[in-house]
N, C-alpha and C positions, 0 to 999 in steps of 0.2 A: 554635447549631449542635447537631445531635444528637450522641450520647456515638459514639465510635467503638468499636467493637471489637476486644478483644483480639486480639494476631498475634504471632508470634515473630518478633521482626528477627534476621538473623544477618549479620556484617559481610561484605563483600566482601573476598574473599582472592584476590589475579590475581599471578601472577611477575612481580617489578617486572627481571628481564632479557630478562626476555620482551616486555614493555609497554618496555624502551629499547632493545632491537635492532629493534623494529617504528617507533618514532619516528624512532631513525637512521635505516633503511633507506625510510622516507615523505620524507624530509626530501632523501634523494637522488634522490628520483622515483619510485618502482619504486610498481608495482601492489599493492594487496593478494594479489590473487592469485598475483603473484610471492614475496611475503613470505612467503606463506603454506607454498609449495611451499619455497624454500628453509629455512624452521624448520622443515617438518618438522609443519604443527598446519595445522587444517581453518583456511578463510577467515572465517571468524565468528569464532573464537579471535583471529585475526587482526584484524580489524573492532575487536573488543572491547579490543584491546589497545590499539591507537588510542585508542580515546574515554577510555580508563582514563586514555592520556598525556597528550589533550586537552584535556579536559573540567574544567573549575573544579568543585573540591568544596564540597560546600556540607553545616555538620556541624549538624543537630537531632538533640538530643536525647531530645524526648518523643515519643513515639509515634504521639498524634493527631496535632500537629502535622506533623510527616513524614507520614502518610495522607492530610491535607487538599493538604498541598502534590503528593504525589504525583497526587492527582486532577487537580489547579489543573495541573501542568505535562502531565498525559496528555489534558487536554481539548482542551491546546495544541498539541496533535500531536507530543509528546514521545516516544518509542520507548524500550519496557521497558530497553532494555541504555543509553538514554543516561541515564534515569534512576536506574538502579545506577551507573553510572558517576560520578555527580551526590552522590550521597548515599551512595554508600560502602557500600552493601546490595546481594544477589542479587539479580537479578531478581523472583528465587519473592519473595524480603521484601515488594520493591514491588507484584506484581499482589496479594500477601496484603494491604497495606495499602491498596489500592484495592477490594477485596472489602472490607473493615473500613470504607474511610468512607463507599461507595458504596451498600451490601447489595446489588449486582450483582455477577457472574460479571464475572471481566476481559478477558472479550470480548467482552462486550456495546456497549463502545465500541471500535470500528480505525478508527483515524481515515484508514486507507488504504484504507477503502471508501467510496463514496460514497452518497448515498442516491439509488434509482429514482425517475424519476420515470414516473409511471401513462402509457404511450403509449395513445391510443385508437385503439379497436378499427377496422382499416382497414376503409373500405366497398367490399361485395363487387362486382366489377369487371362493369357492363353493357355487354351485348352488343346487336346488333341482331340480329333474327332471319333465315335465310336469305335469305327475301322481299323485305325492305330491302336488305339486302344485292346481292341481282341487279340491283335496280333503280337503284341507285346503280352498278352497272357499268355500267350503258345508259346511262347517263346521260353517264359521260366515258368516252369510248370510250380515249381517253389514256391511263389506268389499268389498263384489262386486260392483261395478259397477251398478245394475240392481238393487240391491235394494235399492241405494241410490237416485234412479231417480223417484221410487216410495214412498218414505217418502212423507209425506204432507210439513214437514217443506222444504224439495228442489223445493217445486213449486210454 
């Protein structure tokens, strides 16, 4: 594996009353968005608080390691906050260690995008020319216009 690069981890710090009245109040049914509004903290706060109370920690120490792991579980369709939530790090810690194992930007992978696929180019729609066209009326008199207006059953 190649060296990783340097990153500053900094711990994850979340109100652990905050993270057990959002468990109580999930545990009774209510919405995030109801949790949200009754503490008083936007719905992501909210969310976040959740996954802090949910989420099995998981404690590495060395640095590379936690970067490699952090790729390994964001390849996996892992989401930044569940991965702080996971390892006990900001999220900034984590895309920083995904920068450091990856040398890409950590949006270079959303696993909530999908990839295009190339549609080809539709073929432009043929017509017949007037001429065709008249003479294909003469032909079923049933189709025009004029003799529809003279049936008995249209009147």
């Amino acid at each position: 594996m190649p060296a990783v690069k340097e990153y500053k981890i900094k711990a994850l710090t979340f109100d652990p009353k905050l993270v057990a009245q959002v468990m109580r109040r999930r545990a009774d049914g209510e919405s995030l968005g109801t949790i949200a509004k009754a503490l008083s903290v936007s719905p992501g706060k909210a969310a976040m608080a959740e996954l802090v109370g949910t989420t099995e920690r998981v404690a590495i120490d060395d640095p590379a390691k936690l970067a490699r792991q952090v790729v390994k579980d964001r390849k996996a369709s892992a989401s930044w906050g569940l991965l702080a939530a996971r390892y006990a790090v900001t999220e900034g810690t984590c895309r920083a260690a995904y920068e450091a194992a990856t040398g890409q930007p950590y949006s270079a992978l959303d696993y909530r995008r999908k990839a295009e696929v190339a549609k080809p180019a539709p073929s432009p729609i043929k017509r017949a020319s007037v001429k065709a066209t008249r003479a294909l009326a003469k032909q079923s008199p049933a189709a025009s216009p004029a003799a529809k207006a003279s049936t008995p059953a249209a009147a």
